[in-house]
C-alpha positions as CSV (number, residue, x, y, z in Angstrom):
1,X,-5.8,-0.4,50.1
2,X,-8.6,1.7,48.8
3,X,-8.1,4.7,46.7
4,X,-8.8,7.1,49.2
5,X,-6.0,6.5,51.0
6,X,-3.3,6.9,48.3
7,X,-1.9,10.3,47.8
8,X,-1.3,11.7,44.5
9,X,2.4,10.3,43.7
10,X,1.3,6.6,44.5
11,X,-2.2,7.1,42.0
12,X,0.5,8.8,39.2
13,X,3.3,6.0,40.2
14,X,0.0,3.3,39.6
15,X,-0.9,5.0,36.6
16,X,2.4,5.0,34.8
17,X,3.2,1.1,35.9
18,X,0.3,0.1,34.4
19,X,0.7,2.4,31.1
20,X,4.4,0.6,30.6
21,X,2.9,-2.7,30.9
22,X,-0.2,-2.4,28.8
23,X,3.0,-0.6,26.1
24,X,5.3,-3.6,26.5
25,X,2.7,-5.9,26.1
26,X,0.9,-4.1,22.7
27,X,3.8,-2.4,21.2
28,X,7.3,-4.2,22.0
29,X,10.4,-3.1,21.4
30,X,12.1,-4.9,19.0
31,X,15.9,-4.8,18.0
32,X,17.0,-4.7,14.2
33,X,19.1,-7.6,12.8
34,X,22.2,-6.8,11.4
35,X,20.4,-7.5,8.0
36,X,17.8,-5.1,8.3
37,X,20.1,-2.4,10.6
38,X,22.6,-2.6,7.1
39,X,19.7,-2.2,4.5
40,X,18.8,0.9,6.4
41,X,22.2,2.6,5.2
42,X,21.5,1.6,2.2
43,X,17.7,2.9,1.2
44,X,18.7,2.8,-2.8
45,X,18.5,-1.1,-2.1
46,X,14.6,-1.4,-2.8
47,X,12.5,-5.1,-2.2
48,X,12.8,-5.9,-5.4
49,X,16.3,-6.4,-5.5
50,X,16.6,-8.1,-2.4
51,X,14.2,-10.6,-4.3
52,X,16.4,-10.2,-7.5
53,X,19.5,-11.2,-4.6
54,X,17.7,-13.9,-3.5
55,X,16.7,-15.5,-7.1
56,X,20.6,-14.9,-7.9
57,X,21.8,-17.1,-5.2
58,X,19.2,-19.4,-5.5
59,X,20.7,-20.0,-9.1
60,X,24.4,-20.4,-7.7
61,X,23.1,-23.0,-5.5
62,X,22.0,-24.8,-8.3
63,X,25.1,-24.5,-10.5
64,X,27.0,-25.8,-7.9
65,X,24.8,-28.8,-7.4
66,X,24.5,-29.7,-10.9
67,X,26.6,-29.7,-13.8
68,X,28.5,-26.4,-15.0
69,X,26.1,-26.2,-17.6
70,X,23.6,-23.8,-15.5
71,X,26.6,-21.3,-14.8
72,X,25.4,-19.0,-18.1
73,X,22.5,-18.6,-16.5
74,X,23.7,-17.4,-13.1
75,X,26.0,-15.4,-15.1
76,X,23.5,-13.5,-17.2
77,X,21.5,-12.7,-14.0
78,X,24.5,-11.3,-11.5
79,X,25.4,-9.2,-14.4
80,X,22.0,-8.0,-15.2
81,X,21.5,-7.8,-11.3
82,X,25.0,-5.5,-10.9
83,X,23.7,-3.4,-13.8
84,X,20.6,-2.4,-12.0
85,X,22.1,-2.2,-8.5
86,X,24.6,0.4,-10.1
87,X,21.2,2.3,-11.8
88,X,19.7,2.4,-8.7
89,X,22.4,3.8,-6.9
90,X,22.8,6.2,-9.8
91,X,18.9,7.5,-9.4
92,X,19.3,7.7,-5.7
93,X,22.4,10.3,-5.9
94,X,20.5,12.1,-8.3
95,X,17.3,12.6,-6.6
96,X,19.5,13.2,-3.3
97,X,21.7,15.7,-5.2
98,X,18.4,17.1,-6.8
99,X,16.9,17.7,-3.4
100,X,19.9,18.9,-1.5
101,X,21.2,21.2,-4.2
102,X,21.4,24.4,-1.5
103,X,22.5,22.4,1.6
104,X,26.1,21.6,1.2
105,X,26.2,20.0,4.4
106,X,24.4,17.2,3.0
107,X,25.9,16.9,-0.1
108,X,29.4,16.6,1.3
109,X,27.7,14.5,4.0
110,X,26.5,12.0,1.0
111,X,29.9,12.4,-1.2
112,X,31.9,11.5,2.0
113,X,29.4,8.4,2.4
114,X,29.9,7.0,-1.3
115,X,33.4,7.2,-0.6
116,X,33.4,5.0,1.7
């Protein structure tokens, strides 16, 4: 079939096929793990301690392979890791309190959300 002889709909019908498949092929649309979907309610948890997570149960692993002598060190690093979790949740209420000072909205919308 030649161009010519398509009216207008079919040319803008052609057009958008071929626009959705060049967009599902070069930009796909990709679902969030439950992982990911969880750590973005949580924006205060930064990279760094999802590595610090890591490297903490990386050392439980160990302690419960070997003998209990490696549990002071696992303990020494959850507590240091809880200490800095709590600071960080600490800075991120502050700068959200900071910046939301006038909108009370949001600040009962975040009080409400540390609740639960």
């Amino acid at each position: 079939m030649q161009y010519s002889e398509i009216n207008v709909n079919e040319k803008f019908d052609l057009i958008v096929r071929s626009m959705k498949s060049l967009a599902d092929t070069h930009m796909p649309v990709r679902k969030y793990t439950r992982r990911e979907y969880k750590l973005k309610l949580k924006p205060r948890i930064t990279q760094e301690i999802i590595c610090s997570s890591k490297h903490r149960d990386y050392l439980f692993r160990i302690y419960k392979r070997t003998e209990p002598l490696d549990f002071g060190k696992y303990k020494k690093f959850r507590n240091h890791l809880t200490h800095v979790k709590e600071l960080a949740k600490c800075k991120y209420y502050e700068e959200q309190f900071a910046q939301n000072n006038r909108n009370s909205k949001r600040i009962w919308t975040l009080i409400n959300e540390e609740r639960q």
